[in-house]
Structure formats: structure tokens, C-alpha cells
N, C-alpha and C positions, 0 to 999 in steps of 0.2 A: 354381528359387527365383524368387519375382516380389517386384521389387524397383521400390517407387514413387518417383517423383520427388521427392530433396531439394532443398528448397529453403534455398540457405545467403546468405544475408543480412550483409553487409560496410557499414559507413562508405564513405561514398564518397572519404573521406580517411582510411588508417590502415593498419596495418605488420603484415601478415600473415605466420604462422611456417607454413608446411608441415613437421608433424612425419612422420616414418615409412620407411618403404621408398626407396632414392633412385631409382631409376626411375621411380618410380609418381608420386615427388615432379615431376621433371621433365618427364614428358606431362603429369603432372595441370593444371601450371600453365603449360605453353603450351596446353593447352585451351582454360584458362578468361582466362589473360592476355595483353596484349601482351607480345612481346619487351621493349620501356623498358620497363615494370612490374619487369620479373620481376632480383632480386640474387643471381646467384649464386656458391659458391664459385671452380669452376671458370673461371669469368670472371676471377674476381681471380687465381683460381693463372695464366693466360694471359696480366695484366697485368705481376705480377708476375716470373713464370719462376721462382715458387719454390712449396714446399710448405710452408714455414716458418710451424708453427702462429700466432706471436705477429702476426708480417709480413700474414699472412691477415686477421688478425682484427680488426687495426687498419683494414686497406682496404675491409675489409666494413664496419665500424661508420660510416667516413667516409663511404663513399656513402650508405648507410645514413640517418646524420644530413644531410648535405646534400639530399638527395631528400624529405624529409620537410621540412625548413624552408623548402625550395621549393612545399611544399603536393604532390606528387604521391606518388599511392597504391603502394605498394613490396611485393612478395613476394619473399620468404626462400626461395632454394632451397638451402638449404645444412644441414650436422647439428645439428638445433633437437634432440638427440636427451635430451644433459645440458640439468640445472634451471640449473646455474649460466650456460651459454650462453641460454638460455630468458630467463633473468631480466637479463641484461647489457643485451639486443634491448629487452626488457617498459622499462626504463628508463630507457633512449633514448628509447623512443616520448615516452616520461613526458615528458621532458626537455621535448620539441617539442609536446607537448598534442594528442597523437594518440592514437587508442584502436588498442590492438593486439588481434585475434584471432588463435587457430591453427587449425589445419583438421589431425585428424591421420588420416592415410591408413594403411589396413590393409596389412597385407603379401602375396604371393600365398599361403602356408599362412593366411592366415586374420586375427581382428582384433590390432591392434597389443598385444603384451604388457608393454612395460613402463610406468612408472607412468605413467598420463594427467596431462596439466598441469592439474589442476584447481588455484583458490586462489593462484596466482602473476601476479595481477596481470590479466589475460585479460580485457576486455570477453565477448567470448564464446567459446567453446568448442564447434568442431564434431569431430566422431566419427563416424567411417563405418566401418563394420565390417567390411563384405565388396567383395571385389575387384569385383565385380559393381556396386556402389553408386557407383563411380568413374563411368562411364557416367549415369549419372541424374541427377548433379548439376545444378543450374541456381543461378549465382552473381546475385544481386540485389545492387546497386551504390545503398545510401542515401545522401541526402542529408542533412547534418549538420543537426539539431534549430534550428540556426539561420540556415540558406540557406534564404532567401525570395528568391531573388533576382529568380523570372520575376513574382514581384510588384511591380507599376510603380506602382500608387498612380492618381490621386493619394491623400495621405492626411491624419487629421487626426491630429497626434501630443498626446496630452493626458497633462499633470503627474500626480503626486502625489495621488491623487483621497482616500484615508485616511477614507473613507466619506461625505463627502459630497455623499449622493445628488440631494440636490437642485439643487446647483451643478451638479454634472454632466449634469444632464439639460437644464438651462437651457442652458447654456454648446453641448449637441451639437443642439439646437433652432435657436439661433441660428449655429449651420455649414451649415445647411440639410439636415437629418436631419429624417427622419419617424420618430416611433416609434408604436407601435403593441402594447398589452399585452392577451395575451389569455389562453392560459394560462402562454406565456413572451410573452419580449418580442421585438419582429421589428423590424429596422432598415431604413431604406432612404434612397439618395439621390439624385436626380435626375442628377448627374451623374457617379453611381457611384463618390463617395468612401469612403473606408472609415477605420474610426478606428482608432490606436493608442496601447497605454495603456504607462506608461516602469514601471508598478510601483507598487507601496506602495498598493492598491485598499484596505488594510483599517486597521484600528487610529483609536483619539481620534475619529472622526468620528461623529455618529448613526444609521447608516444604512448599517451595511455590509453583514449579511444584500444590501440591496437592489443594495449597489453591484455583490456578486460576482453575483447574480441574474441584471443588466443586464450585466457584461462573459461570464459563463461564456453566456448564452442567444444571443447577435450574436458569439460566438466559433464556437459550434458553426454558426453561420449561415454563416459564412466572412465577416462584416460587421468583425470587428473582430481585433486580434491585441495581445498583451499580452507583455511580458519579466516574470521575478522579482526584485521588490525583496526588501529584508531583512525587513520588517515580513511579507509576504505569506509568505515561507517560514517565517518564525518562527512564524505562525499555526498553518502546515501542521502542525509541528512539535507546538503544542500540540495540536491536535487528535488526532493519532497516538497523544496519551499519554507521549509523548515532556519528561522533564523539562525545563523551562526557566523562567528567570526573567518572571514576571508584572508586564510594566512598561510603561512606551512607549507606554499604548495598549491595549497587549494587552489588558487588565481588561475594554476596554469592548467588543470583538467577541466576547470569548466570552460574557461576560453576553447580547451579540446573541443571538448562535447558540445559545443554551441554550434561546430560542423557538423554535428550527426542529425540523425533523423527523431523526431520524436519516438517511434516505435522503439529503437536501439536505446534512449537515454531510460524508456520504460522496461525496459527489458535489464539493464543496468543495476537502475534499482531494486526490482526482483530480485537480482541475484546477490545483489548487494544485502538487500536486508533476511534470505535465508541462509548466509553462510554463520558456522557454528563457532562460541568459544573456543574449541577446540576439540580435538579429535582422538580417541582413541583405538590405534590398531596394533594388529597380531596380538590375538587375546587378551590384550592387552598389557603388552612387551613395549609398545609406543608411543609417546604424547606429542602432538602438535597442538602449539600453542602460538600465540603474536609477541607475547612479551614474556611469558611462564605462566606456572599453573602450579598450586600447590597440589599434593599426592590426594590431600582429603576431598578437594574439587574435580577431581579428574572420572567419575561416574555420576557428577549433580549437573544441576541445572539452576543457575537463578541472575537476575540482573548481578548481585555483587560478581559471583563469579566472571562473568560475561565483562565485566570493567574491569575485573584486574587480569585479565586473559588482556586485554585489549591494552591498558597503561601499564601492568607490574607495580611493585611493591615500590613506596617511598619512604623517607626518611622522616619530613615533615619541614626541613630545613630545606633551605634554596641556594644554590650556586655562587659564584659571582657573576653569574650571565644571566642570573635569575630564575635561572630554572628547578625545577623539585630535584633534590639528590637522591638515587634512586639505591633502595634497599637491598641488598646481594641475596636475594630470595635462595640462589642456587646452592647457596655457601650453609645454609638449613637444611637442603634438600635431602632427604633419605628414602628412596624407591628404588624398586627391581624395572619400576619402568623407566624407560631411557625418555628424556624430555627434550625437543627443538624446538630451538623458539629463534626471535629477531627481535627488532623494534629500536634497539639500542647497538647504533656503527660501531663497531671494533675494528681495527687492523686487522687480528689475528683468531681465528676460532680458537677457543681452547676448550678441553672437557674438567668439567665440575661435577662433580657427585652424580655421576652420570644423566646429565645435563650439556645440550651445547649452544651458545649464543652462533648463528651463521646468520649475521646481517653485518656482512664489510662493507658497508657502503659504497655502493656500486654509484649512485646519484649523485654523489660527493664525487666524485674520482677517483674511488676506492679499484673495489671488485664483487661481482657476481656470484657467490657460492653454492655447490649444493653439495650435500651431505649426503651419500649412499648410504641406506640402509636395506640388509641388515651389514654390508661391508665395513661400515664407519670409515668411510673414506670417502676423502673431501676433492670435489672438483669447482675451478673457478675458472672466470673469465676475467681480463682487465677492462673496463670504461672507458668509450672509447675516448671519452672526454671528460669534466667537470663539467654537469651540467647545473649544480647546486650549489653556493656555499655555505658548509656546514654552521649554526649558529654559536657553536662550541667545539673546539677540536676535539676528532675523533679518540676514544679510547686505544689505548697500543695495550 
């Protein structure tokens, strides 16, 4: 039988089940793992001195969950074989904002027979069928959708841009950017700066077609790097077909986009639905985020994360305009990393716990801002107009 190399593809942080055969289980994963990597039962009945199922499984869950809250990659060598034990581990990961996969290994008669864990939670799901397939594997170790970190910058970090095109091109002219459109648009900078965008590229402004244009064309260049605000996935959203409420904006990008071409609105959404929570660069000296990011979320990955990167923290209480009163995340903040974020107009940037809100609402008739890093110093542009009115006066 010839059997070609699999390639099985892992988070480089997240809580792997080895299902199937137990011998098979443990060569498989002194292969592929280090000794620290790898939890197994046997270890714990060794700490222990007992076989005591409840005793076991408590000792496994804790290292388990402390190994994981430590950020380090964990494999399961123990019987993932029941759903209810499957789903306990699936959990856990949850708990810590970790993606769990399984890897389930066939047995020496042949591929594993009982039910495959499909549907329980699983980022992904690998299946090797034949003993033979053991041997071929090759384990690739990803980097999480938001480790940028051999990225040093320097950078220019810009607000809130909500389609307007023209403040923003003004505003990356005067950072000392070349642009250049020809059938895209190509960025460049003398001293090899690169721009990043906190979110909200789309909605209320005139000109968003052109804004996503200019960030998806210097994105694919590797010129420029973007997080998801709420406005930009809600767009996604509509575009999908996907129901949602027609507000905020929303009216005036898709009226846009109803000019474009199908390929372009398909092309949109791509780019729309892989931009990340947020970002981390220079070894992780810098956070982009849409609206903040707590210190403990900024190397995870999970839907909560991804929604409070995208709305921020609330209070639970509403405005007198109705709206959620939003919780001063920044004002808890204690990190060595510095945090940028938007989402929320301000008059004026100010720095919190080295943290900076740079979204002045430029769509309002505010201004444009971008934050030099690692300089920390702020350039803006004025609007050339009021293209929006705000539904609550801006923050001073």
C-alpha cells in the first residue's frame, strides 16, 4: 500500500485529544511531541499511587487547565475514547480560549470503529485510517491568526476610517507614503513603514467601495494589516445574505457596493471574514485591537474574545440615547504591552495605562488620526466635511 505524506496542521497553542489504540497513542506522541507537551494518564496514576477514576480525573483536568492558562501546547494521552470525557477536555479548552483538535489513530486490525468525534466542539478533526499512515505523518505547528509578532514595524496605526477615502489618503501622504494606482494600488515608504488599520474601514462615509480597495490591495502587498471592527463584519454579514438589521451606516456601503462588480463584492467578503481579533507585534510590545483587548486575551483565540475585540466592555446599563454604557476596560489595564484601539469618537487621544483610544471621528466631522509607533506621536487630518451625524455627542 503506498501511503503519502499527511500533513496535520495544529494551533501553535491548543489542547490536543489523541483518540484510539493506547500504544499507538503513546509512540504516536512521543514522535511527534516533547515529553512537557505530552498529559498523561499514567503519569497522574504515578503521582497519585492510585487508579481511582474521579482522583485521576480531577489531576488531569488541573494540569490540564493550568498548562493551558500558561499559554503552552498540551496533548492528551489518556482514554478520549467516551463523548462525555471528549466533551469535559472540549470545555476546558473553551474555558482558557484555546482551540482543541483530535488526531484519532487507527488500530493494528485496521481504521478505528467506533463513533468518530465529529460535531463536539473540535476545531478540527484528523483521521488516519491505516497503521501504516502513522509513519507519514508530519505535524505543522501554526501560528494563531493574531501572532504577528516577528513584525517590528515601525508602523502607522490609523482610526476609525468609516469610508472616508479621501481623509485617508491625505492623512497616509502626509506620513510620508507613496501611492501609486494602477490597476491596484501599491504603497511604499522610504523608510519602510507600514500602516495599520484598528477597523470600522466601512459604513456613513462616501467612499467605501474605495477605502476597502486601498486597504485589501497594500494588505495583499504585505504594506499594510487591518483587525475586525463591528461595522466591517456586519457588512460581511450583509453581504453573505445573512439577515441583519440596515442601520449605522450600513444603507450607505451597500448602496456603494451595489456599483461594484460581483467578483469585487466576493472578494470583500474574503477579506472581510479573515481579518483577525487583533494583532500582536514586536515580540509582542504591541496590541491592535477595534475596541481593546484584555492582557489575558491577547495570545487566544475564541468567539468571546473576537466579540469583545470587536464591541469592548459594558456596563449593563443604557444611556439616555439608549445606548450600552461602556465600561473603561483601559482604566484596569496593566501590561508592558502598549494597546491601540478605536470604535469609540473622542475629541482628543489620550494615553491610559499604556493604552490609546485613536478614533476622533473623522465621519462625524471630527479628524483622521494615526499614532506612530514605536515614536508615539500622533498625526491627523481634518474632515473635510460632516459626512454623519453622530447619535450621541462625541466624548471630549
Amino acid at each position: 500500500m503506498q501511503v503519502h505524506k499527511i500533513n496535520i496542521h495544529i494551533p501553535e497553542l491548543s489542547l490536543i485529544l489523541l483518540i484510539g489504540n493506547d500504544d499507538l497513542k503513546t509512540s504516536f506522541a512521543h514522535r511527534h511531541f516533547t515529553s512537557s507537551e505530552i498529559v498523561s494518564l499514567s503519569a497522574c496514576q504515578d503521582l497519585l499511587a492510585t487508579e481511582a477514576t474521579k482522583e485521576l480525573d480531577e489531576l488531569l483536568h488541573f494540569v490540564v487547565s493550568k498548562r493551558l492558562q500558561l499559554g503552552k501546547l498540551t496533548v492528551i494521552n489518556a482514554p478520549c475514547e467516551t463523548q462525555a470525557l471528549r466533551s469535559a477536555l472540549v470545555r476546558l479548552a473553551r474555558r482558557q480560549h484555546v482551540p482543541c483538535a483530535a488526531i484519532v489513530l487507527p488500530s493494528v486490525q485496521g481504521p478505528y470503529q467506533q463513533k468518530l468525534p465529529h460535531q463536539e466542539g473540535f476545531k478540527q478533526v484528523y483521521i488516519l485510517q491505516h497503521v501504516e499512515a502513522l509513519e507519514q505523518v508530519i505535524i505543522h505547528r501554526q501560528p494563531l491568526e493574531s501572532n504577528m509578532k516577528q513584525e517590528k514595524g515601525p508602523f502607522d496605526i490609523i482610526g476609525d476610517v468609516h469610508g472616508c477615502f479621501a481623509e485617508l489618503e491625505q492623512l497616509v501622504l502626509n506620513l510620508g507614503y507613496n501611492i501609486t494606482l494602477e490597476d491596484q494600488y501599491y504603497l511604499s515608504h522610504p523608510q519602510g513603514r507600514k500602516l495599520v488599520f484598528v477597523g470600522d474601514l466601512v459604513d456613513r462615509g462616501p467612499k467605501v467601495p474605495e477605502v476597502l480597495r486601498f486597504v485589501m490591495d497594500t494588505a495583499a502587498q504585505g504594506m499594510s494589516f487591518c483587525v475586525n471592527g463591528n461595522h466591517d463584519d456586519k457588512l460581511k454579514r450583509a453581504l453573505e445574505g445573512r439577515a441583519v438589521t440596515i442601520s449605522h451606516g450600513l444603507e450607505e456601503s451597500l448602496a456603494q457596493l451595489e456599483k461594484e462588480s460581483s467578483y469585487f463584492k466576493d472578494k470583500v467578503i474574503n477579506f472581510l471574514a479573515a481579518l483577525p481579533s487583533h494583532y500582536l507585534f514586536d515580540e509582542g510590545r504591541l496590541a491592535i485591537a477595534h475596541a481593546g483587548v484584555k492582557e489575558k486575551y491577547l495570545e487566544r483565540s475564541s468567539r468571546r474574545i473576537r466579540d469583545y475585540c470587536m464591541y469592548g466592555e459594558t456596563t449593563g446599563a443604557t444611556d439616555e440615547f439608549g445606548h450600552p454604557v461602556r465600561a473603561n476596560w483601559a482604566k484596569r489595564f496593566v501590561s508592558l504591552t502598549t494597546v491601540v484601539y478605536g470604535h469609540t469618537p473622542i475629541l482628543t487621544p489620550e494615553w491610559e495605562n499604556n493604552t490609546i483610544n485613536i478614533d476622533t471621528g473623522c465621519v462625524f466631522g471630527g479628524k483622521l488620526t494615526a499614532l506612530r509607533y514605536p515614536e508615539r506621536e500622533l498625526v491627523s487630518v481634518t474632515a473635510l466635511k460632516k459626512y454623519y451625524t453622530p447619535l450621541k455627542p462625541i466624548q471630549s
